[in-house]
Steps between C-alpha positions, in 0.01 A plus 500: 500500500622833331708465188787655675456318789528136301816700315708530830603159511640416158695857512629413813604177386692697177718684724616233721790286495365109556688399788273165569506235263274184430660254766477834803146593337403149583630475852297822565156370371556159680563698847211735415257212432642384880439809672151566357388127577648529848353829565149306391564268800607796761220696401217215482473603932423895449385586164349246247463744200901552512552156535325412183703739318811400642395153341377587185833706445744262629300229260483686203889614576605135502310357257637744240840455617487108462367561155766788384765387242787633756753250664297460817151428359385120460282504156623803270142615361561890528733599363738774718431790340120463522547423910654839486199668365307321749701593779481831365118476479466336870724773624321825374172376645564221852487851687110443402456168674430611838209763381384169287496261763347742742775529771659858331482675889701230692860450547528238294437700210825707527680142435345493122611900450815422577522171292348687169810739577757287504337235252535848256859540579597102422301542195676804363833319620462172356633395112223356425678338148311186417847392285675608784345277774542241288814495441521550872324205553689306225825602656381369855441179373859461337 
């Protein structure tokens, strides 16, 4: 990846106001991590390659969002901020997958374009605070 290419994200993310916090952040991943692992199921019958993708993102997608320190995760190991940056990380390159796991020509791939694209605008939308979320998450259990 280009140097301005890996720059786009982070001056995007400058210029925006963050409209989604911690507690909306974490709804997101946690219905993300459902559609991917459902989407491993539907597409098990046509296209095996997609499938495992679909699993290996909706895995990896809930297993860092039940270790984020945000109000929804179970066992706060990562702490908000650095979810962000891996967020940002998965969202600049889960376009790739399909061309990785060999299925880049079917119509399945289409489904992981159009996640990286709106993965990128949740990322550049999200406070991704650490202090912020936790005091989110303090408040919540008040």
């Amino acid at each position: 990846m280009s140097s301005e290419t890996s720059n786009i994200l982070p001056a995007l993310q400058s210029r925006l106001h963050k409209t989604i916090n911690a507690r909306t952040h974490g709804i997101i991943d946690y219905i993300y991590a459902g559609m991917f692992l459902s989407l491993g199921f539907v597409f098990m019958k046509t296209n095996k390659r997609a499938a495992a993708a679909s699993f290996t993102t909706g895995s990896l997608v809930l297993v860092q969002s039940l270790l984020t320190d945000y109000p929804l995760g179970v066992k706060p190991v990562i702490p908000f901020h650095t979810h962000g940056q891996i967020d940002g990380a998965f969202a600049s390159s889960s376009w790739a997958l399909p061309f990785l796991f060999g299925f880049s020509e079917t119509p399945q791939a289409k489904i992981f374009t159009s996640s990286s694209l709106l993965e990128g605008a949740v990322v550049a939308l999200t406070d991704f605070s650490t202090e912020h979320a936790r005091a989110q998450k303090a408040l919540e259990k008040s």
